[in-house]
C-alpha atoms as a printed R data frame, in Angstrom:
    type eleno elety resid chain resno       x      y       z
1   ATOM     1    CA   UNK     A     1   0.000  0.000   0.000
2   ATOM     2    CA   UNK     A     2   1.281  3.117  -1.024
3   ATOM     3    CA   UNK     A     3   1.081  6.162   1.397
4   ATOM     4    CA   UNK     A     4  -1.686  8.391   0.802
5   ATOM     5    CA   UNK     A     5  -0.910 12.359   0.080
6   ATOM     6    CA   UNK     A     6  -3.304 12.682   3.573
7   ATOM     7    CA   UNK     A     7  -0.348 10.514   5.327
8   ATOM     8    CA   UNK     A     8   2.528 12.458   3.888
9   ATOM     9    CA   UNK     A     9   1.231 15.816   4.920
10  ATOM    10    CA   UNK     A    10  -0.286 14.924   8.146
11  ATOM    11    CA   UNK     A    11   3.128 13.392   9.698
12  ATOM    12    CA   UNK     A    12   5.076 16.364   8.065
13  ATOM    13    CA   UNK     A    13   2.817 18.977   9.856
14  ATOM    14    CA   UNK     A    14   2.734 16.992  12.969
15  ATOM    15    CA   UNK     A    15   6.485 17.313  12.697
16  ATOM    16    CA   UNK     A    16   6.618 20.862  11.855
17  ATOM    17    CA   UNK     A    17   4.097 21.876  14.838
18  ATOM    18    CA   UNK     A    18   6.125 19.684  17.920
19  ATOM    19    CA   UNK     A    19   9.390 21.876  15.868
20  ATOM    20    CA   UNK     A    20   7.295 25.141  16.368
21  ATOM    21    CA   UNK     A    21   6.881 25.875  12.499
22  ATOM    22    CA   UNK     A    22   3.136 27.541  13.421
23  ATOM    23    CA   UNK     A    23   3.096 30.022  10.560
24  ATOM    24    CA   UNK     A    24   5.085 27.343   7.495
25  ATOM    25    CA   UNK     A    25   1.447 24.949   8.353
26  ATOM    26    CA   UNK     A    26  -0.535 28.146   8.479
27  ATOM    27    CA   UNK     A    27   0.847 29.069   4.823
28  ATOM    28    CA   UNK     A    28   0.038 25.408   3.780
29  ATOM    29    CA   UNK     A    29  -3.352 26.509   4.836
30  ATOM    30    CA   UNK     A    30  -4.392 25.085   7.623
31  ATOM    31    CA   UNK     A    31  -6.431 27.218  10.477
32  ATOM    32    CA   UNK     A    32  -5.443 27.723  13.665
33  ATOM    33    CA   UNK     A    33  -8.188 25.989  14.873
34  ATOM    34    CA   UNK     A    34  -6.889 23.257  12.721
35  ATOM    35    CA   UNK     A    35  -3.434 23.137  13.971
36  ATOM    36    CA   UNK     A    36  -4.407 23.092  17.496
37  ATOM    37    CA   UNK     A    37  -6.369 19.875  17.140
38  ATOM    38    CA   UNK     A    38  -3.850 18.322  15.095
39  ATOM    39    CA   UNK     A    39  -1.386 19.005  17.947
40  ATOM    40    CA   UNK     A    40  -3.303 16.698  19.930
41  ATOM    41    CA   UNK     A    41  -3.883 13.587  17.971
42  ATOM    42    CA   UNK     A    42  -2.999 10.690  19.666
43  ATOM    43    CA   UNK     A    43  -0.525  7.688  16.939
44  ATOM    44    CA   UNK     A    44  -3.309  6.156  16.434
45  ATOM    45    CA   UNK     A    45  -5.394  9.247  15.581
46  ATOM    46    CA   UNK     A    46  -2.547  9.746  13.018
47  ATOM    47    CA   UNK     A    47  -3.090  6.649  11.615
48  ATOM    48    CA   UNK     A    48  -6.686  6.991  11.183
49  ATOM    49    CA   UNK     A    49  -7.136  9.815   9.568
50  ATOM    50    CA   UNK     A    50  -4.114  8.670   7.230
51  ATOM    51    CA   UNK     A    51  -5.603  5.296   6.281
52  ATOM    52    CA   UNK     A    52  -8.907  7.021   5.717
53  ATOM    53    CA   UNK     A    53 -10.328  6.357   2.199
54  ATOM    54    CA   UNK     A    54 -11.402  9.889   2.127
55  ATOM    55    CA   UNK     A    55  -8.737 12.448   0.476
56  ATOM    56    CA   UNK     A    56  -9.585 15.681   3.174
57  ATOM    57    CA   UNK     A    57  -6.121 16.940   1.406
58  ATOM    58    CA   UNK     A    58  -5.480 17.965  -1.875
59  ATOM    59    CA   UNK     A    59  -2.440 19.231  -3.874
60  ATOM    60    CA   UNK     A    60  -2.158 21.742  -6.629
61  ATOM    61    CA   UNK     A    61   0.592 21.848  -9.149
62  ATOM    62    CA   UNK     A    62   1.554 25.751  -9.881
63  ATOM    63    CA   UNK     A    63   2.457 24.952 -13.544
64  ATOM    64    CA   UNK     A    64   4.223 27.839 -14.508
65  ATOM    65    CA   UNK     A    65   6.269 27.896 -11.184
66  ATOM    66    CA   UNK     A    66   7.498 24.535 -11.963
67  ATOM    67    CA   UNK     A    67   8.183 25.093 -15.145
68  ATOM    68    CA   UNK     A    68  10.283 28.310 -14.153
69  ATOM    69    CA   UNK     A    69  11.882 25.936 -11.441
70  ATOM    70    CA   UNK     A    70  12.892 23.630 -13.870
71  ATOM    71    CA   UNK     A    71  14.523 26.053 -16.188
72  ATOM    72    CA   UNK     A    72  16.300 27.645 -12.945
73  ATOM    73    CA   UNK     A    73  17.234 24.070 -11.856
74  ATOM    74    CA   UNK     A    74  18.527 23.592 -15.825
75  ATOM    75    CA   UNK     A    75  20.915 26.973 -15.268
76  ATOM    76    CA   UNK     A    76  22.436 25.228 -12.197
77  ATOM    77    CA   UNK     A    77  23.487 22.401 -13.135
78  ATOM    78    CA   UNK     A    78  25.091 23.881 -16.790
79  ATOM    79    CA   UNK     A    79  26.235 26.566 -14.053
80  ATOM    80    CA   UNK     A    80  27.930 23.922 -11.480
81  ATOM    81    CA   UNK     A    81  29.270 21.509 -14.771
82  ATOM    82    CA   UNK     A    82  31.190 24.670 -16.275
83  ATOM    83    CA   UNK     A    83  32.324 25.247 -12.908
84  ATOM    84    CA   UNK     A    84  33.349 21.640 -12.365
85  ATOM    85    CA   UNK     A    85  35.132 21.602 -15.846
86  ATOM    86    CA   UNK     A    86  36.907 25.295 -15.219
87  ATOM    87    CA   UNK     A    87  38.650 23.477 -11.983
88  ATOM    88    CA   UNK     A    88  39.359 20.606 -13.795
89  ATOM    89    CA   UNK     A    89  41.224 22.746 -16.487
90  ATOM    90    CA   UNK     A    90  43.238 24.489 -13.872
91  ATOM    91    CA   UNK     A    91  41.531 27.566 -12.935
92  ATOM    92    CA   UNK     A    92  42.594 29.057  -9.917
93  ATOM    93    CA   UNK     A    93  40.767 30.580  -6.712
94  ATOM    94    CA   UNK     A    94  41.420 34.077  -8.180
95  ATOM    95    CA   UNK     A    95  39.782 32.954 -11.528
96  ATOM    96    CA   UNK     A    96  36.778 31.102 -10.210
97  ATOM    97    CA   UNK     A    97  36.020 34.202  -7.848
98  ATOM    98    CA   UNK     A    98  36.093 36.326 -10.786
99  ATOM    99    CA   UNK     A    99  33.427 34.424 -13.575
100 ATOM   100    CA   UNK     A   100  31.925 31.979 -10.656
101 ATOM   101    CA   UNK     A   101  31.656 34.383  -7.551
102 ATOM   102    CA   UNK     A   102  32.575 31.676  -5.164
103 ATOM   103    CA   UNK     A   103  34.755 31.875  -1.909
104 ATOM   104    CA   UNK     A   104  38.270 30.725  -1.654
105 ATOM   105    CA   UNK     A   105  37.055 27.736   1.409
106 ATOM   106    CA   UNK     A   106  34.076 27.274  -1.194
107 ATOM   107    CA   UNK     A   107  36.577 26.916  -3.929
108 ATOM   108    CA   UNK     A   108  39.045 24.322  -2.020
109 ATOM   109    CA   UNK     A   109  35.720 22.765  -0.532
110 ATOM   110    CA   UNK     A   110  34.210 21.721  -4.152
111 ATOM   111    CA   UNK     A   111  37.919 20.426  -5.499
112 ATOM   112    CA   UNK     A   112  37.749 18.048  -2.822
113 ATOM   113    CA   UNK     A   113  34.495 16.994  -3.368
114 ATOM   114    CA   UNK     A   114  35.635 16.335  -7.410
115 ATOM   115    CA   UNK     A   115  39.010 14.548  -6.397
116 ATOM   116    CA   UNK     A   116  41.014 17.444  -7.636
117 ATOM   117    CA   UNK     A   117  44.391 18.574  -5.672
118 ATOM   118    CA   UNK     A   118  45.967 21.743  -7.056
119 ATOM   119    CA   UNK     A   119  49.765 21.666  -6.037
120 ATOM   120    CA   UNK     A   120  50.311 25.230  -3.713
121 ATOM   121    CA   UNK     A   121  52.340 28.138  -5.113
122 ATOM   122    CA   UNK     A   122  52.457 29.743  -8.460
123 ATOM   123    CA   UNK     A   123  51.794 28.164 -12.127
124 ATOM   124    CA   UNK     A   124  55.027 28.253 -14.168
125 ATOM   125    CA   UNK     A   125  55.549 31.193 -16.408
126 ATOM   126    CA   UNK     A   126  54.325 30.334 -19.924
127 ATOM   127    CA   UNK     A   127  57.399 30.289 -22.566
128 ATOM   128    CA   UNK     A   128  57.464 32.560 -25.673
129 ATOM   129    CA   UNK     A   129  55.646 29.702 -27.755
130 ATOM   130    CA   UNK     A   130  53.131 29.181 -25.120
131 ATOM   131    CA   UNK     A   131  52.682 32.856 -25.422
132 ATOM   132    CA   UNK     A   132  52.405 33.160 -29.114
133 ATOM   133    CA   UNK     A   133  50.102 30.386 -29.277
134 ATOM   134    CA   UNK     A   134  47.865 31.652 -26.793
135 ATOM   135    CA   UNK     A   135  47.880 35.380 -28.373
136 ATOM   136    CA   UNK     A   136  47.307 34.031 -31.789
137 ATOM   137    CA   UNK     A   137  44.741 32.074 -30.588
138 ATOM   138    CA   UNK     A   138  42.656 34.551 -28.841
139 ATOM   139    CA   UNK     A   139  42.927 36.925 -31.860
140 ATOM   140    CA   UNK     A   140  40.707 34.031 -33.681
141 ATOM   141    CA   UNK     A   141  38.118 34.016 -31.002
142 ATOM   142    CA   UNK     A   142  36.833 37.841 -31.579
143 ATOM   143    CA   UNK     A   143  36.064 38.276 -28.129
144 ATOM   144    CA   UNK     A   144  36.870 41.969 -26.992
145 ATOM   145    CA   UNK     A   145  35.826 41.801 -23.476
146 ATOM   146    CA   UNK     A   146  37.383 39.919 -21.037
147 ATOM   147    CA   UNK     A   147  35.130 40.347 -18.572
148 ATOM   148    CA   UNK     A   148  32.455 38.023 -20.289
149 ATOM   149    CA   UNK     A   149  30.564 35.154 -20.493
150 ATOM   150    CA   UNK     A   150  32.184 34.625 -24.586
151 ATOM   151    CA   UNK     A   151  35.634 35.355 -22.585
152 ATOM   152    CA   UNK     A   152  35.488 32.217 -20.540
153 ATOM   153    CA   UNK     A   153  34.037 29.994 -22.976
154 ATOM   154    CA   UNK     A   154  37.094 31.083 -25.241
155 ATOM   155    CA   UNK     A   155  39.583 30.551 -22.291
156 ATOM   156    CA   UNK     A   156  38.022 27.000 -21.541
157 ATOM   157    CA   UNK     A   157  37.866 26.033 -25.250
158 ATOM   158    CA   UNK     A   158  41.923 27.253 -25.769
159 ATOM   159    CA   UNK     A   159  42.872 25.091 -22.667
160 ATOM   160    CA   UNK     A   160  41.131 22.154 -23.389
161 ATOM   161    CA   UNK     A   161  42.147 22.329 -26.549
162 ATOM   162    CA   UNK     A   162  46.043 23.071 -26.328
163 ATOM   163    CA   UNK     A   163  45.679 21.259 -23.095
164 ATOM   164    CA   UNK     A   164  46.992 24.798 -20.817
165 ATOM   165    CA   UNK     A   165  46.073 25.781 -17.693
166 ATOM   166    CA   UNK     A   166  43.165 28.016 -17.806
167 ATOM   167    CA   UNK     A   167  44.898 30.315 -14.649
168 ATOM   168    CA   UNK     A   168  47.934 30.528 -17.896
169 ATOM   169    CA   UNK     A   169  45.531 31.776 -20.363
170 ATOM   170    CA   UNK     A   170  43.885 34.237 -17.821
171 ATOM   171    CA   UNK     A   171  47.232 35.713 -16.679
172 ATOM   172    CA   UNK     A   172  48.594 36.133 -20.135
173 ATOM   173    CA   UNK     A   173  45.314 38.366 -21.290
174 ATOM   174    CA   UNK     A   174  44.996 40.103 -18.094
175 ATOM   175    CA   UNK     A   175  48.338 41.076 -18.673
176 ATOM   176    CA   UNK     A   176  48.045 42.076 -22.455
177 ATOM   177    CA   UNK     A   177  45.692 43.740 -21.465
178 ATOM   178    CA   UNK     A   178  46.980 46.275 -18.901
179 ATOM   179    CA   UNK     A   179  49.554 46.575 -21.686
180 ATOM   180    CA   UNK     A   180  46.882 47.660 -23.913
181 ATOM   181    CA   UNK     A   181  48.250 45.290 -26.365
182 ATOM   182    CA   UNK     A   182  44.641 43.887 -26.449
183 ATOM   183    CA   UNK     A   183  41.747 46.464 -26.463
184 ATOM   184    CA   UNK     A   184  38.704 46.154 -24.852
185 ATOM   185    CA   UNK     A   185  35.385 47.767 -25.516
């Protein structure tokens, strides 16, 4: 027998009400009067009510609040797999605080939780084929703003690619850039 939606809700609310959540079953829409007879029932009371063939609760599906949810839920995950892959191609804790907005213990915290352990100190200076490589490179992307989303999908795409570190690639246009060797708009 599968539980009834009267079950689910009535041990939930019970719960909530001995954890003092008055107003959360209140916005689920139960009266006050309501609550404070529910906050007597007895087990088997309980298990009345929730074995009772008669459905006293109902639910109602907000269909375009789900469907915003999902698309929100869709952004998150593409948001926390770019994420995932920028650590994996070597961004640093500078980097993903820039384009990710995420702590340095948040940082160190998620490349645990993905296996990944970054070696401390600095990444080695880039040699002058790295370099040219990297500047010819970017000049194919178009991208004139490197504070953009089309800036870090270039950056990813050039290190998984050329297999660099995407910290490398960051440094190296940061720097060309304060050298206005590369313009921005």
């Amino acid at each position: 027998m599968t539980p009834s939606v009267n079950q689910a809700v009535l041990t939930h609310i019970v719960q909530a009400l001995k954890e003092g959540q008055i107003r959360y079953c209140e916005s689920l829409g139960f009266s006050p009067q309501e609550l404070c007879e529910l906050t007597r029932l007895t087990a088997d009371d309980i298990l009345f009510l929730s074995n009772s063939a008669v459905q006293f609760i109902t639910t109602h599906i907000d269909h375009e609040m789900l469907g915003r949810m999902l698309a929100r839920m869709e952004q998150e995950r593409l948001f926390q797999q770019r994420l995932e892959e920028a650590l994996s191609l070597g961004a640093s804790i500078e980097f993903i605080n820039h384009y990710f907005g995420l702590s340095t213990p948040e940082v160190c915290a998620r490349r645990r939780l993905i296996g990944l352990f970054v070696r401390q100190g600095r990444n080695n200076a880039p040699d002058e084929q790295m370099e040219t490589l990297v500047w010819n490179e970017w000049q194919k992307t178009g991208v004139n703003k490197l504070d953009s989303p089309e800036a870090l999908t270039a950056m990813m795409a050039m290190a998984r690619e050329h297999d660099l570190s995407l910290t490398v690639i960051w440094n190296l246009l940061r720097q060309w850039t304060q050298e206005k060797l590369l313009h921005e708009e």
